[in-house]
C-alpha positions in Angstrom: 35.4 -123.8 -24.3 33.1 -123.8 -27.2 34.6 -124.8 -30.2 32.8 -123.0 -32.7 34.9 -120.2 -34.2 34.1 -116.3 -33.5 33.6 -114.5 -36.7 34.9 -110.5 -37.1 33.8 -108.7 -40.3 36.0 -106.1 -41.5 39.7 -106.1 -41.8 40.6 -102.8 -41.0 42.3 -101.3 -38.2 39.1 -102.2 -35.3 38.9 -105.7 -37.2 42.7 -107.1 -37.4 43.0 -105.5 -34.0 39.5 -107.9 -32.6 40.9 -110.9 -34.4 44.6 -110.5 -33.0 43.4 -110.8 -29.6 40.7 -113.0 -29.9 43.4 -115.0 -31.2 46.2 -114.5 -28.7 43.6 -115.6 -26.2 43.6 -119.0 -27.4 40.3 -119.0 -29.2 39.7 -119.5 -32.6 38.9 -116.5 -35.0 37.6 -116.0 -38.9 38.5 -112.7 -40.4 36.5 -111.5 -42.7 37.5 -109.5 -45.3 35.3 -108.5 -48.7 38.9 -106.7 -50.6 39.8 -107.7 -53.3 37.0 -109.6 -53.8 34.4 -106.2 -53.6 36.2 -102.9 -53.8 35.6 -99.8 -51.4 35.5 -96.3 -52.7 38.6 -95.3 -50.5 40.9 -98.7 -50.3 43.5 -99.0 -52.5 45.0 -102.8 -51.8 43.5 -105.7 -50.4 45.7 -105.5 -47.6 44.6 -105.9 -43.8 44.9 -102.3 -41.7 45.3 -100.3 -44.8 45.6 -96.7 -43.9 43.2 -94.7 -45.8 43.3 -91.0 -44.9 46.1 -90.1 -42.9 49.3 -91.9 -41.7 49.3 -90.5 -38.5 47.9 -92.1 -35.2 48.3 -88.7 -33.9 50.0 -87.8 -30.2 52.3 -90.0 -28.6 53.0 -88.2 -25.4 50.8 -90.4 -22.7 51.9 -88.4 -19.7 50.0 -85.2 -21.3 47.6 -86.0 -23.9 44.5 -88.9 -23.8 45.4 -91.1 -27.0 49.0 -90.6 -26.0 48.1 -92.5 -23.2 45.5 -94.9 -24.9 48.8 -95.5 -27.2 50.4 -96.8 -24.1 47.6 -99.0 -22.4 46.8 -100.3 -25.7 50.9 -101.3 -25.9 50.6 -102.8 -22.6 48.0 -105.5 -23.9 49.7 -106.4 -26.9 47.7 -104.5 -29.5 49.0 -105.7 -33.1 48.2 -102.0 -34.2 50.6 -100.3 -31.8 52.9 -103.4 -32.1 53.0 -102.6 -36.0 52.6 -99.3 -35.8 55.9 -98.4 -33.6 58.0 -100.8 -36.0 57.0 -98.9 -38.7 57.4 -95.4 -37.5 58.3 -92.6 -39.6 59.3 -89.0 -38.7 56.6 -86.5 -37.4 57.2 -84.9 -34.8 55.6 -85.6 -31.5 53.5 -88.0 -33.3 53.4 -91.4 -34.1 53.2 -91.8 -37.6 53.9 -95.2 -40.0 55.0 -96.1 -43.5 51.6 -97.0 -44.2 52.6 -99.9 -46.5 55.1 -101.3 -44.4 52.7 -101.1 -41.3 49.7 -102.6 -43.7 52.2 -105.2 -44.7 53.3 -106.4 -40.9 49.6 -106.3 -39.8 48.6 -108.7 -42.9 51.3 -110.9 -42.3 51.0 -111.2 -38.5 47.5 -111.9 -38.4 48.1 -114.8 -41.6 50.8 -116.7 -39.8 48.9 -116.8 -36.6 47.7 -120.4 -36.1 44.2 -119.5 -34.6 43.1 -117.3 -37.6 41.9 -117.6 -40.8 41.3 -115.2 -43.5 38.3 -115.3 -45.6 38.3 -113.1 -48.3 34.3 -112.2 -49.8 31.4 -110.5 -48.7 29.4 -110.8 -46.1 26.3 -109.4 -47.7 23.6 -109.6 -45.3 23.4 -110.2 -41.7 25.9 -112.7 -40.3 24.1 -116.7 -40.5 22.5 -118.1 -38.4 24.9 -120.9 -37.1 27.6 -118.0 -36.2 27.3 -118.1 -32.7 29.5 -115.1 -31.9 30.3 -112.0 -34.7 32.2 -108.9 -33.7 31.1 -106.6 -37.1 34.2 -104.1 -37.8 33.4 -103.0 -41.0 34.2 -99.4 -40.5 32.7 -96.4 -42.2 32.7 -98.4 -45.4 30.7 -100.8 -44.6 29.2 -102.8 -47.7 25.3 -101.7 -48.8 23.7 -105.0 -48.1 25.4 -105.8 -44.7 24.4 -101.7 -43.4 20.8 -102.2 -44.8 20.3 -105.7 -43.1 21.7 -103.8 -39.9 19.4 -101.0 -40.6 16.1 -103.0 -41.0 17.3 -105.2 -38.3 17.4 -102.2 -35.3 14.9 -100.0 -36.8 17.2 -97.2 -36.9 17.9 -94.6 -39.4 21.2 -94.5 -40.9 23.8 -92.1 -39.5 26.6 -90.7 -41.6 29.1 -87.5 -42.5 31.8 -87.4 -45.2 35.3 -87.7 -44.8 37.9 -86.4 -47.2 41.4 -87.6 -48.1 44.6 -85.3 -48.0 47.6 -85.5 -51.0 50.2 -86.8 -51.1 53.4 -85.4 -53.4 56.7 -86.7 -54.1 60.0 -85.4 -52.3 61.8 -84.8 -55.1 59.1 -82.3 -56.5 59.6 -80.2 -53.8 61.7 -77.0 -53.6 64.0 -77.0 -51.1 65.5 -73.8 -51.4 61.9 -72.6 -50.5 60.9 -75.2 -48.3 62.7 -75.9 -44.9 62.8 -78.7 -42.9 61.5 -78.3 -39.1 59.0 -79.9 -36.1 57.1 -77.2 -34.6 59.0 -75.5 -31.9 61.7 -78.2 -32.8 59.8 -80.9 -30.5 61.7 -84.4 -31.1 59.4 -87.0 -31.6 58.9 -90.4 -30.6 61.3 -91.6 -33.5 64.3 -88.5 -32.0 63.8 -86.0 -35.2 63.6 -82.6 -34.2 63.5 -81.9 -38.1 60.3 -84.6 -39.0 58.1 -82.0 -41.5 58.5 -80.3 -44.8 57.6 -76.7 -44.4 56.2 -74.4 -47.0 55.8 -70.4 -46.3 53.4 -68.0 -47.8 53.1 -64.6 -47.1 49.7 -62.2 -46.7 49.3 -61.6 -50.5 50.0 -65.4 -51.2 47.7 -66.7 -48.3 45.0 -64.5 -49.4 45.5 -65.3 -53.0 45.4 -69.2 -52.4 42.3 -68.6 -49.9 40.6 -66.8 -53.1 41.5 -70.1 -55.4 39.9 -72.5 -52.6 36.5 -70.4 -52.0 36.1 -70.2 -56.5 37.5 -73.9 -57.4 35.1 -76.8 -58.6 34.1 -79.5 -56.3 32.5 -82.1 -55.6 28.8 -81.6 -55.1 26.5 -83.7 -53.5 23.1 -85.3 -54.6 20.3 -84.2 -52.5 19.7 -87.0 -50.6 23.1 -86.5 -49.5 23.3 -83.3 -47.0 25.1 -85.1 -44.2 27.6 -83.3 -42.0 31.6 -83.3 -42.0 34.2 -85.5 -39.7 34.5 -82.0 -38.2 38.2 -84.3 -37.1 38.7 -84.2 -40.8 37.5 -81.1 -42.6 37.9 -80.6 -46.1 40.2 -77.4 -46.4 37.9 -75.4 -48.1 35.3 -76.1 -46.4 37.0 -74.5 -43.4 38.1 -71.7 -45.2 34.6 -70.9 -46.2 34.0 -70.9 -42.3 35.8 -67.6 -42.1 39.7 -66.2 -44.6 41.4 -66.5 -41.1 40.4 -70.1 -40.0 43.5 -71.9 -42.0 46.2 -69.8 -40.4 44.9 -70.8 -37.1 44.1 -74.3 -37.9 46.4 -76.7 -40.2 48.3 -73.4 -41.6 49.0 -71.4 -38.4 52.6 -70.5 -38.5 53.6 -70.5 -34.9 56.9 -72.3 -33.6 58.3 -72.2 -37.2 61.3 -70.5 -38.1 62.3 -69.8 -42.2 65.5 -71.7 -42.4 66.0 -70.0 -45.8 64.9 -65.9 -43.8 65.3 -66.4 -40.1 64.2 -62.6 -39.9 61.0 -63.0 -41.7 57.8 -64.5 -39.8 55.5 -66.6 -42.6 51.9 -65.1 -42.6 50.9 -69.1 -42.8 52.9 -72.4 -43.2 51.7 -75.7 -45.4 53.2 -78.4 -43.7 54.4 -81.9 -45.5 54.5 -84.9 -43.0 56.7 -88.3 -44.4 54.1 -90.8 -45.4 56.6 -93.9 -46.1 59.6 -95.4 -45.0 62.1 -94.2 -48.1 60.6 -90.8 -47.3 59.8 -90.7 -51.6 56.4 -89.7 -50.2 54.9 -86.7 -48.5 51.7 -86.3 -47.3 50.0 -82.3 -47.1 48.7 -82.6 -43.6 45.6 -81.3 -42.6 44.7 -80.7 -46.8 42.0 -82.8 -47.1 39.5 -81.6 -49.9 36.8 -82.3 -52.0 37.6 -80.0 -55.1 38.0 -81.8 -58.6 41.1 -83.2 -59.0 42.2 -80.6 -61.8 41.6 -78.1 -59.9 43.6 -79.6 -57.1 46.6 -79.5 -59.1 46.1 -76.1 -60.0 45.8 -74.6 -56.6 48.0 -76.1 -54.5 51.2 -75.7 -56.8 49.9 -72.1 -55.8 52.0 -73.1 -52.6 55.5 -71.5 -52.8 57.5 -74.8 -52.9 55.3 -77.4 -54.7 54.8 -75.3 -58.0 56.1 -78.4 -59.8 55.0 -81.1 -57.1 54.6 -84.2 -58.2 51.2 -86.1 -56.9 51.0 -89.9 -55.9 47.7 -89.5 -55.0 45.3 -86.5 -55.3 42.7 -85.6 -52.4 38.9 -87.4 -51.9 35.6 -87.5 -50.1 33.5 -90.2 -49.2 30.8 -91.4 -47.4 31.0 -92.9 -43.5 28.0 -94.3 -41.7 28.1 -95.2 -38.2 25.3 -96.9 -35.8 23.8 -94.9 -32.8 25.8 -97.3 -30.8 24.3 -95.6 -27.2 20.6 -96.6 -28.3 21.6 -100.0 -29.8 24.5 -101.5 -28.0 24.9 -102.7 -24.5 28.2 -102.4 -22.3 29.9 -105.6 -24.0 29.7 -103.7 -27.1 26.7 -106.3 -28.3 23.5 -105.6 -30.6 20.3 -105.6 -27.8 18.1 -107.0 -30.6 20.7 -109.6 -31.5 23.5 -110.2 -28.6 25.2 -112.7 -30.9 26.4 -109.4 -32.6 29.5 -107.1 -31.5 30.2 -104.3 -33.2 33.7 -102.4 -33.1 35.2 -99.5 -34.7 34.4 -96.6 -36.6 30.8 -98.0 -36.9 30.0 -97.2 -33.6 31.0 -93.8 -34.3 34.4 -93.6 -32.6 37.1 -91.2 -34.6 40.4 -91.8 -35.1 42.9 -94.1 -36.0 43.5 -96.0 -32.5 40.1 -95.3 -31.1 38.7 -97.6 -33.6 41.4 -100.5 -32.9 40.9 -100.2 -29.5 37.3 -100.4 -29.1 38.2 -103.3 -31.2 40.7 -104.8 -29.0 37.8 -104.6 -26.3 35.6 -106.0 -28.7 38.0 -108.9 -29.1 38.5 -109.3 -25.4 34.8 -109.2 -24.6 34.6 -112.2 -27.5 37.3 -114.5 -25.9 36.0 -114.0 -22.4 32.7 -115.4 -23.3 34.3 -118.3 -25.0 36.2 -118.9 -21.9 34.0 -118.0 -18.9 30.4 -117.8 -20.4 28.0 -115.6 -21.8 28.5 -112.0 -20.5 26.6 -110.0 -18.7 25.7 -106.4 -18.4 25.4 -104.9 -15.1 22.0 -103.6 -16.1 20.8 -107.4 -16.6 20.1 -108.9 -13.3 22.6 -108.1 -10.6 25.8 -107.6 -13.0 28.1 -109.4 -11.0 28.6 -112.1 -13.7 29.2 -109.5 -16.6 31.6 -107.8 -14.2 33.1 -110.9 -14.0 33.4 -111.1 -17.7 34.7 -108.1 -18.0 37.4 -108.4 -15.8 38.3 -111.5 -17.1 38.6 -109.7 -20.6 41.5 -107.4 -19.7 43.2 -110.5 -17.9 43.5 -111.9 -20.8 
């Protein structure tokens, strides 16, 4: 085995994820990571796996839904994300979602106690040197200018991106209750046995069409020119969809159905805002499926608009920014590595996967791919020669 370390860039959820099982393999693993050192426009600690958008890792039922069941396989190779993830659970539902601290937390100090890894905390501006033998890149939609130019002029590509947007959060104690009700869609108990997991807040036709009147005239964010990329059409900023048409919010993150008014069990709500926990003490409540771009003042102003959060209380106010991704189909080969420059892996939201878990898993195969080669060889795609020995590798990465 060589003894040369493998590098991974990026301490997100596709990063900590690579190095944990590179790691847990036996091989020896630096991590990366430019926070505190160099800021990001999203990040908000320097901590490893921090959650930036939402807190949820979505669906948790493997036997009927596909990243329920990537949830599982990843479990069943010791992911650190899932690992962290489930002992951090908070209410939601069907879904899995954490106490984003307290999950950031256990993935930062899992990864610093482990004996193989070491944490490096600067920049990596440029390409990767020379001498690094093996480098899984994981630096996620945020990746830093000088590293996604040097990656730019080094495959000749164009760059690829689309804005994401963040949702609020609001305190629990700002919320009216004798408005608000607590309820999971048609009462389904989630992973963590709450049948009760969301806040719920109803609006009837006059106050639905009044809010969708505020989102279509409120100021936002507007973008430079050079900057007419699309939307995470995954994360839409709310106004953005109500633009699309006055219905689209009732039928998308407002749609009412499998809700019942604890407060007027005759009544139907014409739509529903719904509140999902967003830490452990359950002080904080994220709006789900309200991401936006408008101003912050304005944000304010329109969604105490909702019945129930006229006095809310914000911890965090709704953002957009930028994401860029690689076209990993043109530039990558089936070991995840740069054509132009095997030494390089890339992993994560860079190569344009969306989610949550489908970043960490591509870099738990990323990690797995890394550690195979250190013990077995260089890899091999099946399209290079007769692919048995990259087959080999590859099978050798899910032993392991």
């Amino acid at each position: 085995m060589s003894l040369s370390p493998i590098h991974v860039i990026g301490g997100g959820l596709a990063g900590s994820e690579a190095a944990w099982q590179i790691a847990q393999a036996g091989a020896q693993v630096v991590l990366h990571e430019m926070r505190p050192v160099r800021g990001t426009d999203a990040h908000h600690t320097d901590k490893l796996a921090e959650l930036v958008c939402s807190n949820s890792f979505r669906a948790d039922d493997w036997a009927g839904n596909a990243v329920g069941l990537l949830h599982a396989e990843m479990r069943r190779l010791d992911s650190i994300i899932m690992a962290c993830g489930d002992a951090h659970q908070v209410p939601a539902g069907g879904a899995l979602a954490v106490d984003r601290d307290g999950f950031a937390d256990a993935v930062t100090a899992r990864l610093v106690a482990h004996p193989n890894v070491t944490i490096d905390r600067g920049e990596v501006a440029g390409l990767p040197p020379a001498d690094w033998d093996k480098v899984i890149i994981a630096t996620g939609p945020l990746t830093s200018p000088a590293l996604s130019q040097a990656i730019l002029d080094l495959t000749g590509e164009g760059a690829l991106s689309f804005f994401d947007a963040i949702a609020p959060i609001v305190t629990v104690e700002s919320v009216n209750m004798d408005v608000c009700w607590r309820q999971s869609r048609y009462d389904k108990v989630g992973p963590g046995g709450d049948a009760a997991a969301y806040i719920n807040c109803p609006m009837d036709k006059d106050q639905y069409e009044a809010f969708i009147d505020a989102l279509l005239a409120g100021p936002k964010s507007e973008f430079k020119d050079w900057e007419h990329v699309p939307y995470f059409d995954g994360c839409l900023p709310i106004e953005v969809m109500a633009e699309r048409g006055r219905e689209t919010l009732r039928h998308g993150p407002m749609k009412p159905v499998g809700l019942t008014n604890a407060h007027k069990p005759d009544e139907k709500a014409y739509a529903v805002v719904q509140l999902r926990q967003d830490n452990a003490l359950g002080t904080l409540w994220n709006m789900v499926g309200f991401q936006t771009k408008l101003k912050h003042g304005a944000q304010t102003e329109i969604f105490r608009m909702i019945p129930g959060l006229e006095k809310a209380v914000f911890a965090r106010l709704g953002g957009l920014h930028r994401n860029t991704f690689i076209n990993s189909p043109r530039l990558l080969d089936g070991a995840l590595r740069l054509k132009v420059d095997p030494r390089l892996r890339f992993a994560g939201q860079v190569t344009g996967v969306e989610g949550y878990v489908e970043s960490a898993a591509v870099g738990l195969l990323a990690g797995r791919f890394a550690a195979a080669e250190q013990r077995g060889g260089r890899a091999q795609h099946p399209d290079d020669g007769d692919g048995s020995r990259g087959d080999r590798v590859r099978m050798r990465a899910i032993e392991i």
